[in-house]
mmCIF file of the N, C-alpha and C atoms, coordinates in Angstrom:
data_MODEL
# 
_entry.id   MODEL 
# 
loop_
_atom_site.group_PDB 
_atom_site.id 
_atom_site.type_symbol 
_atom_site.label_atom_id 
_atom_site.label_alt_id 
_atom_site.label_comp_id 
_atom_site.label_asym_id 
_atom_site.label_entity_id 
_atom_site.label_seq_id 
_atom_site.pdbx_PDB_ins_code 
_atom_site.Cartn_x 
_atom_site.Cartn_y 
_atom_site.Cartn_z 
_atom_site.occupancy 
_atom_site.B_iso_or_equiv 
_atom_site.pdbx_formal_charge 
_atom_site.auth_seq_id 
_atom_site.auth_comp_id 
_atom_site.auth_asym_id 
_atom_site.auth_atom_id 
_atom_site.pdbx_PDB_model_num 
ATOM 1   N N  . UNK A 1 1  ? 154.710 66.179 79.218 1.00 0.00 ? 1  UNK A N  1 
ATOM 2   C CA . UNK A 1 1  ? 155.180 64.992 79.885 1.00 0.00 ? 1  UNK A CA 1 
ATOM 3   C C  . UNK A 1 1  ? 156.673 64.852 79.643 1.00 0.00 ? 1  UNK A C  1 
ATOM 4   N N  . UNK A 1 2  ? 157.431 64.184 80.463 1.00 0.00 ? 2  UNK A N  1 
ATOM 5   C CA . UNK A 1 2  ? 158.534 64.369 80.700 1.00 0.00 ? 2  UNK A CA 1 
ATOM 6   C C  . UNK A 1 2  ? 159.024 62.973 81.575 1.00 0.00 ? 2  UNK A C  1 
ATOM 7   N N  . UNK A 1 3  ? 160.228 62.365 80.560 1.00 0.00 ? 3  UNK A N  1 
ATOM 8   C CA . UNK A 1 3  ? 160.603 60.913 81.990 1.00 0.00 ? 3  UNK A CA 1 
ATOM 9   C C  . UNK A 1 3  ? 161.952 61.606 82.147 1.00 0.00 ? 3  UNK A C  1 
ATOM 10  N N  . UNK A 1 4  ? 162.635 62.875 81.963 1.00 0.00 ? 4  UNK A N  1 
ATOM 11  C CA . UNK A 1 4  ? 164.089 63.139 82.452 1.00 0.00 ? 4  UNK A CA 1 
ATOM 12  C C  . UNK A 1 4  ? 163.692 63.323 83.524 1.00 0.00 ? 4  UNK A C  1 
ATOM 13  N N  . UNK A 1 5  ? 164.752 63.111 84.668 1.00 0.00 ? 5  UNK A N  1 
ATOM 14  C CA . UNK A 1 5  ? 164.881 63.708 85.972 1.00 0.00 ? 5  UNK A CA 1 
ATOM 15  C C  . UNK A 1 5  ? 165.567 65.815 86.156 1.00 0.00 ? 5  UNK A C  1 
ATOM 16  N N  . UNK A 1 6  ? 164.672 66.195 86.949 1.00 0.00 ? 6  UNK A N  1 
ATOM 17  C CA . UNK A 1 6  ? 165.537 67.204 86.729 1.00 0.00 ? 6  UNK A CA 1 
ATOM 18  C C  . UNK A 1 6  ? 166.264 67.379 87.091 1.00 0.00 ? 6  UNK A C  1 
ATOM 19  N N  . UNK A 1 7  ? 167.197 67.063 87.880 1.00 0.00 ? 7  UNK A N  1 
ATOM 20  C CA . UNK A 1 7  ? 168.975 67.170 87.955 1.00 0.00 ? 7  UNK A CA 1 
ATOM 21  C C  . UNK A 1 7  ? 169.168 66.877 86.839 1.00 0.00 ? 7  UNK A C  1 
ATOM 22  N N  . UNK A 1 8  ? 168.592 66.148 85.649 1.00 0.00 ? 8  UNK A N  1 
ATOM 23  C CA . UNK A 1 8  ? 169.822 65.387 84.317 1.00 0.00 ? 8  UNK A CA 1 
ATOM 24  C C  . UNK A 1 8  ? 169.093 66.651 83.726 1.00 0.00 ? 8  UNK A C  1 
ATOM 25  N N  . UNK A 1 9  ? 167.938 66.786 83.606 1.00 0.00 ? 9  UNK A N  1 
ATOM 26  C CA . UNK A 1 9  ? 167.596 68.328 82.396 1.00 0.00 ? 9  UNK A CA 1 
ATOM 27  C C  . UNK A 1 9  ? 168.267 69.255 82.747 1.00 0.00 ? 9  UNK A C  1 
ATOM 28  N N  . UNK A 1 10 ? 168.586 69.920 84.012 1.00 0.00 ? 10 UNK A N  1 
ATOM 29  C CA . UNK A 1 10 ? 169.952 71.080 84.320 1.00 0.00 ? 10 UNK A CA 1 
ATOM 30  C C  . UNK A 1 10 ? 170.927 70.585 83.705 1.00 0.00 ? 10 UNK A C  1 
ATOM 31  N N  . UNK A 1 11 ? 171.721 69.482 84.070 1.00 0.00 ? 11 UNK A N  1 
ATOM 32  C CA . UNK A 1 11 ? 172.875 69.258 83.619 1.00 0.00 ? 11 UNK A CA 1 
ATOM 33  C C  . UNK A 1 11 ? 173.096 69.642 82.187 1.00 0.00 ? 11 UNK A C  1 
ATOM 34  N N  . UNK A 1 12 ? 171.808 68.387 81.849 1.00 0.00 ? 12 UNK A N  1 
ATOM 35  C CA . UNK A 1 12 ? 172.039 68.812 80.038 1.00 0.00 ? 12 UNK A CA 1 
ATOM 36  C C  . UNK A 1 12 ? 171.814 70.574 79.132 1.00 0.00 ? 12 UNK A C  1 
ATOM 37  N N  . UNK A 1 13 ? 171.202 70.820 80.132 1.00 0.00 ? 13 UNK A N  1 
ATOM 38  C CA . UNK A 1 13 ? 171.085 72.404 79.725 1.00 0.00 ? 13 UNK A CA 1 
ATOM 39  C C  . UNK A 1 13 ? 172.087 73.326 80.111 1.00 0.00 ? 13 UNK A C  1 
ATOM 40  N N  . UNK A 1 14 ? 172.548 72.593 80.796 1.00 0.00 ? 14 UNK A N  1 
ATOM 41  C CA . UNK A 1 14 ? 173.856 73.669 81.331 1.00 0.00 ? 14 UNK A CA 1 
ATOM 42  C C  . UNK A 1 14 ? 175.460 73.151 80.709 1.00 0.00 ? 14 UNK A C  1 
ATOM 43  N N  . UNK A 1 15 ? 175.074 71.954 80.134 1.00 0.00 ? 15 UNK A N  1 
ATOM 44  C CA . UNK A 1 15 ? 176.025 71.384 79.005 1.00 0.00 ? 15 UNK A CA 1 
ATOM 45  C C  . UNK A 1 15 ? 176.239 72.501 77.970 1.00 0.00 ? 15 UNK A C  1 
ATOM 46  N N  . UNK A 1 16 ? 175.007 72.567 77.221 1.00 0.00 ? 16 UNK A N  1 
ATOM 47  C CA . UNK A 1 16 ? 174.283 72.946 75.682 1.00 0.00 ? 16 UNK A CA 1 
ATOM 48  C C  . UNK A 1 16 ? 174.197 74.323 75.908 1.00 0.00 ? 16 UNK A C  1 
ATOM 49  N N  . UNK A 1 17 ? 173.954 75.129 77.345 1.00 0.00 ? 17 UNK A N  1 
ATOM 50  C CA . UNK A 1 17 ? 174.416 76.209 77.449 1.00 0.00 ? 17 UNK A CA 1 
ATOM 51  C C  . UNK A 1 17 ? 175.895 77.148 77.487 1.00 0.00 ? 17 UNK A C  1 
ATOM 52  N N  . UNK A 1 18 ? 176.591 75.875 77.540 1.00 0.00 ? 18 UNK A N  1 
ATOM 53  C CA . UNK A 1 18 ? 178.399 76.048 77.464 1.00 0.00 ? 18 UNK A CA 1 
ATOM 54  C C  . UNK A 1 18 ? 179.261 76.507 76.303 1.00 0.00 ? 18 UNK A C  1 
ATOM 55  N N  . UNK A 1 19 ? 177.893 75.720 75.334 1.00 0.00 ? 19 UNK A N  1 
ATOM 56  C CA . UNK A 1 19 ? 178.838 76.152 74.139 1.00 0.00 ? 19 UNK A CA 1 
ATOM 57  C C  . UNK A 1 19 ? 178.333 77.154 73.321 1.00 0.00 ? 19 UNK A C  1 
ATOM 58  N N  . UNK A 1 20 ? 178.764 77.766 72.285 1.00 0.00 ? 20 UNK A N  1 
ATOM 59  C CA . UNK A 1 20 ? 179.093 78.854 71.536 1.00 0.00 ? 20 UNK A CA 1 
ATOM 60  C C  . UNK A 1 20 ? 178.183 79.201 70.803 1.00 0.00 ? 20 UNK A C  1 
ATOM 61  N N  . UNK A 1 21 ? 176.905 80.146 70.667 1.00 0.00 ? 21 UNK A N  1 
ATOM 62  C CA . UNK A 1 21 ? 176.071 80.141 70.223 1.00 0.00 ? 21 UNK A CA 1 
ATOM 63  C C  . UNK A 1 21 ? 176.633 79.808 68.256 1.00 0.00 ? 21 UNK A C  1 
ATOM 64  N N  . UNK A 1 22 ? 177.399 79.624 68.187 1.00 0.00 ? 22 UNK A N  1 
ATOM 65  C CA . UNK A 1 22 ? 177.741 79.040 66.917 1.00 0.00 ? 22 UNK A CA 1 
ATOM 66  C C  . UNK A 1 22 ? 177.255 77.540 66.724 1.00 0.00 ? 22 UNK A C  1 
ATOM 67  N N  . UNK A 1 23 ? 177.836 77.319 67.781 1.00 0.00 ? 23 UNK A N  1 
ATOM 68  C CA . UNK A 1 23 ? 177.621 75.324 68.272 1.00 0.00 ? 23 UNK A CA 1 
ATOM 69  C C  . UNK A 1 23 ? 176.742 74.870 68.066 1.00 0.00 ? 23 UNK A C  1 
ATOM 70  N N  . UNK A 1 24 ? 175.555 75.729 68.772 1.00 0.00 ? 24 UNK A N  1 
ATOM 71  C CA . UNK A 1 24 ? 174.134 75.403 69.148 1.00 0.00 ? 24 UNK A CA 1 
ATOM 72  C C  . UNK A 1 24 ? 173.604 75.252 67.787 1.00 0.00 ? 24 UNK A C  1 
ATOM 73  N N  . UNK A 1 25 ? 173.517 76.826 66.841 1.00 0.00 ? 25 UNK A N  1 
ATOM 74  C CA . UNK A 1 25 ? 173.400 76.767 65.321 1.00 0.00 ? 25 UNK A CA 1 
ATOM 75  C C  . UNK A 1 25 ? 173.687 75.359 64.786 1.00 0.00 ? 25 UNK A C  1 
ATOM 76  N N  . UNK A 1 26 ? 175.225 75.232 64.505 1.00 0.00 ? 26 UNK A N  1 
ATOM 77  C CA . UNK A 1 26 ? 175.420 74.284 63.826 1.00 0.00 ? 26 UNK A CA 1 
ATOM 78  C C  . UNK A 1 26 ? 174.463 73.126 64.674 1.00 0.00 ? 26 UNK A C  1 
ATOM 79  N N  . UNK A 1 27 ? 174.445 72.503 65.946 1.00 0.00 ? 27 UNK A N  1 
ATOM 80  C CA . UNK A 1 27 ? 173.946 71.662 66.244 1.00 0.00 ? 27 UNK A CA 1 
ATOM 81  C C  . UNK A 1 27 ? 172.500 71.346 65.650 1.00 0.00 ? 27 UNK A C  1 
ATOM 82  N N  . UNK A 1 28 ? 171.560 72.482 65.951 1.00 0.00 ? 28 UNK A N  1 
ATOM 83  C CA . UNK A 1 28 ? 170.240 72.514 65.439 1.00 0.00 ? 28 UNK A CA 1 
ATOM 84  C C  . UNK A 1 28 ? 170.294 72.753 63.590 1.00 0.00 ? 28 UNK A C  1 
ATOM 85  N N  . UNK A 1 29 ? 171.120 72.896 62.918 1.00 0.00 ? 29 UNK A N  1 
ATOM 86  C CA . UNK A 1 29 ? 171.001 72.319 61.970 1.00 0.00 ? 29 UNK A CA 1 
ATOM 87  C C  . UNK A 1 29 ? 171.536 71.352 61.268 1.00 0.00 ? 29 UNK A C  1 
ATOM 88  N N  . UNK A 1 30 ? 171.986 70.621 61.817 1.00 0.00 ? 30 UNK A N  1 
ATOM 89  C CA . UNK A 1 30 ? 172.637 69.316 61.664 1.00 0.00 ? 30 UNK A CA 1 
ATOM 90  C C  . UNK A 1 30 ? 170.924 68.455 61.989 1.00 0.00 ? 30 UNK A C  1 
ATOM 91  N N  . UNK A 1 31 ? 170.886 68.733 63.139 1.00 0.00 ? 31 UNK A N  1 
ATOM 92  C CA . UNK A 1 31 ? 169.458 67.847 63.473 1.00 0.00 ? 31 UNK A CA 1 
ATOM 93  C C  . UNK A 1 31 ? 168.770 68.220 62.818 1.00 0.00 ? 31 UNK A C  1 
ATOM 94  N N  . UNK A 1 32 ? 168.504 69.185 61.977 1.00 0.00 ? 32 UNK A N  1 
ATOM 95  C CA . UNK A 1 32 ? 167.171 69.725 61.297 1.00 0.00 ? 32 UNK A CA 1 
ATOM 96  C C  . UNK A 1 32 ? 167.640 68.863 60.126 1.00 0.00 ? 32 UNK A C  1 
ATOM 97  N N  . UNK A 1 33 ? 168.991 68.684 59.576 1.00 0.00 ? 33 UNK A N  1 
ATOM 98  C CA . UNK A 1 33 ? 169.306 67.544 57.841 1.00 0.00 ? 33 UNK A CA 1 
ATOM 99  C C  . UNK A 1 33 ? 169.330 66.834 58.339 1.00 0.00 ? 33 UNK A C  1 
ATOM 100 N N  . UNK A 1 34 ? 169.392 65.565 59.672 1.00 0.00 ? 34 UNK A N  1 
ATOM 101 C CA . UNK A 1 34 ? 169.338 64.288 60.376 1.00 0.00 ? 34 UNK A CA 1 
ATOM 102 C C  . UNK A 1 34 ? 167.603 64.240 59.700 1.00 0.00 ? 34 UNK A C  1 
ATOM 103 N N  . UNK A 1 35 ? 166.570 65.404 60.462 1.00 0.00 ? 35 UNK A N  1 
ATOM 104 C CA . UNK A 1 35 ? 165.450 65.125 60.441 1.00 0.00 ? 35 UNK A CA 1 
ATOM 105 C C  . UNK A 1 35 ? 164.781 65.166 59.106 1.00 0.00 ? 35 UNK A C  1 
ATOM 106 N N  . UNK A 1 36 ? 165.132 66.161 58.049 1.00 0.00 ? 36 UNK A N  1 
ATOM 107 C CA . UNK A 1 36 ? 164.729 65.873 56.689 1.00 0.00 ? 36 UNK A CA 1 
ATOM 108 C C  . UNK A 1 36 ? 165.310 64.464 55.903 1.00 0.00 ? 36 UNK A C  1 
ATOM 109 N N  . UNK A 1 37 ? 166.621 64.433 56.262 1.00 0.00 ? 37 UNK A N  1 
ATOM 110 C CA . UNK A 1 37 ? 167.081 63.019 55.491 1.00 0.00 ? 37 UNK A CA 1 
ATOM 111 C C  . UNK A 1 37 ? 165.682 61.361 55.865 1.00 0.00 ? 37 UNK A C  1 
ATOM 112 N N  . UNK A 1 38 ? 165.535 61.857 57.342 1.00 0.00 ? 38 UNK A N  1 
ATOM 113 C CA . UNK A 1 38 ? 164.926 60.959 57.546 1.00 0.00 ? 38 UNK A CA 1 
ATOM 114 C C  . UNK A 1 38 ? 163.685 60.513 57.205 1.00 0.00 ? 38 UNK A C  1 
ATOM 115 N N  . UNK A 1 39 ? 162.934 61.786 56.940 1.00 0.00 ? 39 UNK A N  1 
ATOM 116 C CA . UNK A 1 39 ? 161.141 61.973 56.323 1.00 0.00 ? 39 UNK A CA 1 
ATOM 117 C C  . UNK A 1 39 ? 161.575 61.851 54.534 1.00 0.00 ? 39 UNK A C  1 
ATOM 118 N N  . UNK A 1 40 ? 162.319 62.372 54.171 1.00 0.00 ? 40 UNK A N  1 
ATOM 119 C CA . UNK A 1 40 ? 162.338 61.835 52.582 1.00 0.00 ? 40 UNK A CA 1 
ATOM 120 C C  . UNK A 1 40 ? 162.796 60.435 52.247 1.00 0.00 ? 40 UNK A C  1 
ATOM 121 N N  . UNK A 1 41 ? 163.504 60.088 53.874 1.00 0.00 ? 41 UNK A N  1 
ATOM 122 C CA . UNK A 1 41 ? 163.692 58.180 53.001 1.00 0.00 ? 41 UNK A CA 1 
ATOM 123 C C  . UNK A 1 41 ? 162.314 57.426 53.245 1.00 0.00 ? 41 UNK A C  1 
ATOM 124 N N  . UNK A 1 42 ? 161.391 57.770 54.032 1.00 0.00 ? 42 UNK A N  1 
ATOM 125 C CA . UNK A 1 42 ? 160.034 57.513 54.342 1.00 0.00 ? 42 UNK A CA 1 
ATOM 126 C C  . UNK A 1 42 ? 159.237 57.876 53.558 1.00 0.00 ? 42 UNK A C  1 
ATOM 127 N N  . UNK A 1 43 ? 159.561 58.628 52.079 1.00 0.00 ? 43 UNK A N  1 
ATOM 128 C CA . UNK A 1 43 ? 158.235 58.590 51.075 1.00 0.00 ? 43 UNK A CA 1 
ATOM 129 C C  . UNK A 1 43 ? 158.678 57.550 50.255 1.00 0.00 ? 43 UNK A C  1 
ATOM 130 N N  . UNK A 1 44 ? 157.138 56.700 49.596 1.00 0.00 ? 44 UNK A N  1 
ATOM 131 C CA . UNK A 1 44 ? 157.201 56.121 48.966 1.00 0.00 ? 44 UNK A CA 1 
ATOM 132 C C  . UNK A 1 44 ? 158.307 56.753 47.248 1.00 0.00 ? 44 UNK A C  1 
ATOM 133 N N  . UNK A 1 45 ? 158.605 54.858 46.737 1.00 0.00 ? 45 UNK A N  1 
ATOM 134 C CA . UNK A 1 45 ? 159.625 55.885 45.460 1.00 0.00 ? 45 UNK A CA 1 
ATOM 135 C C  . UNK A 1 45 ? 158.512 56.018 44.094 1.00 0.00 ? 45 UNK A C  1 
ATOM 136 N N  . UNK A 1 46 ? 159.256 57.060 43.001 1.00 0.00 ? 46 UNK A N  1 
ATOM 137 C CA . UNK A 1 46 ? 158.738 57.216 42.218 1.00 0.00 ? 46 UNK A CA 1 
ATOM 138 C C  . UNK A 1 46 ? 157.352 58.614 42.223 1.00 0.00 ? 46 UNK A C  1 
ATOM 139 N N  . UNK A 1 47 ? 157.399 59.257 43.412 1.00 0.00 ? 47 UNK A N  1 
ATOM 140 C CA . UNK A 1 47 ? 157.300 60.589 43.367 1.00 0.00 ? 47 UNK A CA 1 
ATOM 141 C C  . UNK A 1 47 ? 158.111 62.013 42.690 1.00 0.00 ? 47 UNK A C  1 
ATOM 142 N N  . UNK A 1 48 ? 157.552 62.680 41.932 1.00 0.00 ? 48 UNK A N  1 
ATOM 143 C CA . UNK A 1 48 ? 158.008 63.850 41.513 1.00 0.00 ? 48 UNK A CA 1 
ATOM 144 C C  . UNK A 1 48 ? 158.764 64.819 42.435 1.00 0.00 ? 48 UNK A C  1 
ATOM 145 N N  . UNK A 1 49 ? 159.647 65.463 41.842 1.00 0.00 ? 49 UNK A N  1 
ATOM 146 C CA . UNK A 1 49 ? 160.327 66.308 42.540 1.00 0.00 ? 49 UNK A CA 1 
ATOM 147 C C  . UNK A 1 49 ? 159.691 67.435 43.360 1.00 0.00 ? 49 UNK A C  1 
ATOM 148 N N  . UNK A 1 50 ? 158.454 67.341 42.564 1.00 0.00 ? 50 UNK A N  1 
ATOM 149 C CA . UNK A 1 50 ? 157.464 68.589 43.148 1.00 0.00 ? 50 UNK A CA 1 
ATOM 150 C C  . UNK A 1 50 ? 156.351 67.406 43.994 1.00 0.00 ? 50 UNK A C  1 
ATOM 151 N N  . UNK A 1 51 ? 156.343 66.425 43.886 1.00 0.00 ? 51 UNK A N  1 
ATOM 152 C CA . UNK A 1 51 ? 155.612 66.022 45.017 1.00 0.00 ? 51 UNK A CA 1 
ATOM 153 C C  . UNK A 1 51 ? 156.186 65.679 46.528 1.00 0.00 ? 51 UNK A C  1 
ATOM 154 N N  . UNK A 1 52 ? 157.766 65.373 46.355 1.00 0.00 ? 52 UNK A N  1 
ATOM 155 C CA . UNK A 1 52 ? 158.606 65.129 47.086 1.00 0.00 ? 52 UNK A CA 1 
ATOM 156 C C  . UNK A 1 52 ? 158.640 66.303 48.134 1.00 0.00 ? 52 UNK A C  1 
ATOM 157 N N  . UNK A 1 53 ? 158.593 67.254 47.507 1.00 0.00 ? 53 UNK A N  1 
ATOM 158 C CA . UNK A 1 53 ? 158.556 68.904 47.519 1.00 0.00 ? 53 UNK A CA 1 
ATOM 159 C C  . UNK A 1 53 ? 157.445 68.926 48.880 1.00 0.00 ? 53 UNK A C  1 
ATOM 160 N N  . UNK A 1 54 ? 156.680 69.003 48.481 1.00 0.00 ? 54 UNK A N  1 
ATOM 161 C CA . UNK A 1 54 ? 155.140 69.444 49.008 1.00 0.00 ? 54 UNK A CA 1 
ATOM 162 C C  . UNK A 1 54 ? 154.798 68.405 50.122 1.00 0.00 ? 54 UNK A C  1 
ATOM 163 N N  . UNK A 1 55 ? 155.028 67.163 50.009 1.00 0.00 ? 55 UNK A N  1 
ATOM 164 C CA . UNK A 1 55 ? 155.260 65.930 51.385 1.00 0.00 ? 55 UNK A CA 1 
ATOM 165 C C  . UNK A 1 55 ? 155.861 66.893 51.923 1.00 0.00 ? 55 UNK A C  1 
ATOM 166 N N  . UNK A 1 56 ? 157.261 66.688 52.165 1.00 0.00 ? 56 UNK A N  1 
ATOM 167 C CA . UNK A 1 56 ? 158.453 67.199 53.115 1.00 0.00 ? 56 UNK A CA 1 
ATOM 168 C C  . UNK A 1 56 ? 157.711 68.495 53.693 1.00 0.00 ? 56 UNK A C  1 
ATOM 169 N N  . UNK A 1 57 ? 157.624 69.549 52.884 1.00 0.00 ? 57 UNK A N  1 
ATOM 170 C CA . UNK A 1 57 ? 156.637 70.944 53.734 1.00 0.00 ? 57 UNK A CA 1 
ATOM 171 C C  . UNK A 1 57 ? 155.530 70.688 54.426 1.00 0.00 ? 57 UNK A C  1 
ATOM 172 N N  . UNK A 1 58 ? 154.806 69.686 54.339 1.00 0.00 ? 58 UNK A N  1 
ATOM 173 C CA . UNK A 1 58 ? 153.227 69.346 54.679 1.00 0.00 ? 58 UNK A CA 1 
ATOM 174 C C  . UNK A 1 58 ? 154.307 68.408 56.109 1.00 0.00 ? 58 UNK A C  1 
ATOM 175 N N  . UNK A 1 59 ? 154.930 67.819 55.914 1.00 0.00 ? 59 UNK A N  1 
ATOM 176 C CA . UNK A 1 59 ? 155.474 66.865 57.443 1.00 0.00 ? 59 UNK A CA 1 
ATOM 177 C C  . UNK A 1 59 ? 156.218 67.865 58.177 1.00 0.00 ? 59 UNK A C  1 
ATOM 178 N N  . UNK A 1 60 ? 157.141 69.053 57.529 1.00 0.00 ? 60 UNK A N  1 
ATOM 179 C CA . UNK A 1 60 ? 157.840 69.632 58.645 1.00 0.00 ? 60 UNK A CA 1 
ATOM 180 C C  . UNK A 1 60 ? 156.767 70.920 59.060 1.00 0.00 ? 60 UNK A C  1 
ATOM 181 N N  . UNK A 1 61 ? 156.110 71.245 58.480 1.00 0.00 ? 61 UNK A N  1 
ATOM 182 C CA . UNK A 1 61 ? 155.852 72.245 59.057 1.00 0.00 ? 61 UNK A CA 1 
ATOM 183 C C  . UNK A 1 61 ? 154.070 72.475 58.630 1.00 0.00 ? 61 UNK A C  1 
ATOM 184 N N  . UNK A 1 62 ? 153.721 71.447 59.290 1.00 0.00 ? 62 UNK A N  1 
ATOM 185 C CA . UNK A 1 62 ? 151.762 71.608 58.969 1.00 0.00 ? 62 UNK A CA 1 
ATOM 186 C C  . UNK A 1 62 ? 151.532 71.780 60.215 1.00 0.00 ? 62 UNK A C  1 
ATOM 187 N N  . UNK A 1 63 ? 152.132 70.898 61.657 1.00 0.00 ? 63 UNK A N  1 
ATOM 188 C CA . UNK A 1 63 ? 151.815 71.747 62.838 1.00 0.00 ? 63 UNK A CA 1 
ATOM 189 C C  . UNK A 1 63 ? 151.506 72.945 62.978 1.00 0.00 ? 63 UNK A C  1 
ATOM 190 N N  . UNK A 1 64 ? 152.483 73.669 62.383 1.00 0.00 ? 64 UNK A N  1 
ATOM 191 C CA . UNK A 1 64 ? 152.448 75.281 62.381 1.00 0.00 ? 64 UNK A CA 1 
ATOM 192 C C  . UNK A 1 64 ? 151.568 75.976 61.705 1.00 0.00 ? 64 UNK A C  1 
ATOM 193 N N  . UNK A 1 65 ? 150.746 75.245 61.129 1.00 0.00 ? 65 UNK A N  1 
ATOM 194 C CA . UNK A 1 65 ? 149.711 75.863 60.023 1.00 0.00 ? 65 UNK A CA 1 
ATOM 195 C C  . UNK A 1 65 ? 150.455 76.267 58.845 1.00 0.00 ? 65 UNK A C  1 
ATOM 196 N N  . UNK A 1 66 ? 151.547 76.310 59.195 1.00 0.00 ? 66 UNK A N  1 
ATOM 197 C CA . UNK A 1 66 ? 152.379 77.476 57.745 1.00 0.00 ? 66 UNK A CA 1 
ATOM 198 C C  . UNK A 1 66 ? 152.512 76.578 56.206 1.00 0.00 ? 66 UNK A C  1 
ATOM 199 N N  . UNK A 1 67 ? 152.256 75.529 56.724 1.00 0.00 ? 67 UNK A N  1 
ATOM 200 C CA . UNK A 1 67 ? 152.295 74.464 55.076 1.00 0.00 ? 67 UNK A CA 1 
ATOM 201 C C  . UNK A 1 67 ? 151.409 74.392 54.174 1.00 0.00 ? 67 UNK A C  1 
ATOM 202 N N  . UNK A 1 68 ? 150.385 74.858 54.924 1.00 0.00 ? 68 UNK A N  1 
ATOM 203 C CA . UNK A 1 68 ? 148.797 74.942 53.621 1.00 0.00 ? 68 UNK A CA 1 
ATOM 204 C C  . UNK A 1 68 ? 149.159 76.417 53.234 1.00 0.00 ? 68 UNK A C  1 
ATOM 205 N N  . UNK A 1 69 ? 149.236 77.112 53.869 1.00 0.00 ? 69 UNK A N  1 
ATOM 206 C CA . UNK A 1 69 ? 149.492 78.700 53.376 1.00 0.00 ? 69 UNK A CA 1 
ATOM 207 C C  . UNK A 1 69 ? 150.266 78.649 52.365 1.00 0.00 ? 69 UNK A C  1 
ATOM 208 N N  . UNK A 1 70 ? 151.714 78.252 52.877 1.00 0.00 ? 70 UNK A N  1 
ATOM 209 C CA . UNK A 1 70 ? 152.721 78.202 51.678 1.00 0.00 ? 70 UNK A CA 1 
ATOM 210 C C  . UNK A 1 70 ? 151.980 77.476 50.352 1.00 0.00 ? 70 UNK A C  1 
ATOM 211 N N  . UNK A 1 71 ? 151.720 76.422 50.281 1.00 0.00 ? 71 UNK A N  1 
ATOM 212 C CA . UNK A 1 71 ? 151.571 75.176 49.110 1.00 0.00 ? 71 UNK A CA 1 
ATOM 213 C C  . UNK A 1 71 ? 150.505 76.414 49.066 1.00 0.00 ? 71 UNK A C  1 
ATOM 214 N N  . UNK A 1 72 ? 149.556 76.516 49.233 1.00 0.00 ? 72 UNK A N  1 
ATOM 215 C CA . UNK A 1 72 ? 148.450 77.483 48.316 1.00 0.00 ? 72 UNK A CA 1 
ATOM 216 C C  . UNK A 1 72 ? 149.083 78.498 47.943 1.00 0.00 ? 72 UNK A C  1 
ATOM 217 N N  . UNK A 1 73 ? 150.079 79.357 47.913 1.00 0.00 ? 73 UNK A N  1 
ATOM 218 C CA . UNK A 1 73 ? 150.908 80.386 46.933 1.00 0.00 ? 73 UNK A CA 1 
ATOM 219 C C  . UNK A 1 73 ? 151.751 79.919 46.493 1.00 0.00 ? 73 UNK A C  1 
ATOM 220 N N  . UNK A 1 74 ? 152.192 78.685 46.539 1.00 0.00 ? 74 UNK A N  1 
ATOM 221 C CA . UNK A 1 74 ? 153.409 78.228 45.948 1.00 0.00 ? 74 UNK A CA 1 
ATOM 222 C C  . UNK A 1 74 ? 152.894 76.850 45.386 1.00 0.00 ? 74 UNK A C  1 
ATOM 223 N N  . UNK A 1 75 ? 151.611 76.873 44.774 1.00 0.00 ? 75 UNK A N  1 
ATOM 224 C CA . UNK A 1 75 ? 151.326 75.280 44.589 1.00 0.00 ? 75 UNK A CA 1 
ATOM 225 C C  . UNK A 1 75 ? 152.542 74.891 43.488 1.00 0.00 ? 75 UNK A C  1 
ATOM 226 N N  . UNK A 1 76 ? 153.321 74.953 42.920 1.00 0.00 ? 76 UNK A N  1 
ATOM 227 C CA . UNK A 1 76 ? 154.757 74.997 41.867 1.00 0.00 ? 76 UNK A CA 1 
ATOM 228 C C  . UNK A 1 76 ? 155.715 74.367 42.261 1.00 0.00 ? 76 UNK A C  1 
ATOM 229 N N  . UNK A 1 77 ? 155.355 74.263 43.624 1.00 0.00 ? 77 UNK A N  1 
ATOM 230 C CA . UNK A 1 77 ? 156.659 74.010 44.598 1.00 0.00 ? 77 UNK A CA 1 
ATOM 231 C C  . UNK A 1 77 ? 156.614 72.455 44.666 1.00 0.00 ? 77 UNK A C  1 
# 
């Protein structure tokens, strides 16, 4: 689902396609520390560093299945 129009999704893609595959990098990881800053001010306080740990992996990346895998070889983490 989608409410852009597509004339504005070209545009914007042909914006974001302009710049420098450096740009893009930096861009997508800028948003990727926007998006962690934002899920660690959303855990409750007084969690461990290793529980802090294991939230943050279980929210960014349990879609992917890859967060139970990891935390089960890395329960340390």
């Amino acid at each position: 689902m989608t409410d852009t129009l597509p004339n504005v999704e070209r545009m914007v893609r042909e914006m974001l396609m302009a710049r420098s595959g450096e740009e893009r990098f930096v861009m997508g990881a800028r948003m990727f520390d926007a998006a962690r800053e934002m899920i660690l001010a959303s855990f409750p306080p007084g969690l461990t560093e290793a529980e802090r740990k294991q939230r943050l992996c279980e929210r960014l990346y349990s879609a992917d299945g890859v967060a139970s895998e990891f935390l089960r070889e890395h329960p340390a983490v």
